[in-house]
C-alpha positions in Angstrom: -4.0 117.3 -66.3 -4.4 114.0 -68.3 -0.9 112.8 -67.1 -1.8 113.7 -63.5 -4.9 111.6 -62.9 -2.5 108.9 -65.0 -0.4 109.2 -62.2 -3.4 108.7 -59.5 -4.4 105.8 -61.4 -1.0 104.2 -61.9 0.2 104.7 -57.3 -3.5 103.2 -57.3 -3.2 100.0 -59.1 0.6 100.0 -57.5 -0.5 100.7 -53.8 -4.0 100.2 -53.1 -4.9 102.3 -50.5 -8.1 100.1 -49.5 -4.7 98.0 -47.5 -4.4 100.6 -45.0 -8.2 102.0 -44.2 -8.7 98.2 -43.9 -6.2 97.8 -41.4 -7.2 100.9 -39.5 -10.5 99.2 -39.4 -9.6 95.8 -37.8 -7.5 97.9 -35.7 -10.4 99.9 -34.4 -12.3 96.7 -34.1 -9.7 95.2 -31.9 -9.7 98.5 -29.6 -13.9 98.5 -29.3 -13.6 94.5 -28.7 -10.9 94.8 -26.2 -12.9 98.0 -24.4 -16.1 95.6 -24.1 -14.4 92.4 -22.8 -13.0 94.2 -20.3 -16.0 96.5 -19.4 -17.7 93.1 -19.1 -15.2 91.2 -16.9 -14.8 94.0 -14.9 -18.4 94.3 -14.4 -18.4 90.5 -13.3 -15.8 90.6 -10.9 -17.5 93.9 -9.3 -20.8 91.4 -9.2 -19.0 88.8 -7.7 -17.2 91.0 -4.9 -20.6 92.7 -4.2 -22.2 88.9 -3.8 -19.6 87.5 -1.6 -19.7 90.5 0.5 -23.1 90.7 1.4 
């Protein structure tokens, strides 16, 4: 048992796996920025078609 959380600790300090969940983060906050921008625009242009319509 000792040698096993030795392990853990060792591939910790090696790899740190904060690398990846921080990646997966940014790469969430890209998807929800790029979800918004284009909800937004495409709420604009639907406002602007409407407007030189009428």
């Amino acid at each position: 048992m000792e040698t096993y959380s030795a392990q853990i600790e060792h591939y910790y300090f090696l790899k740190p796996p904060g690398d990846q969940f921080v990646k997966q983060i940014i790469f969430w906050i890209m998807v929800i920025l790029g979800f918004l921008i284009t909800l937004s625009v495409g709420m604009i242009v639907i406002n602007w078609s409407l407007n030189t319509q009428i």
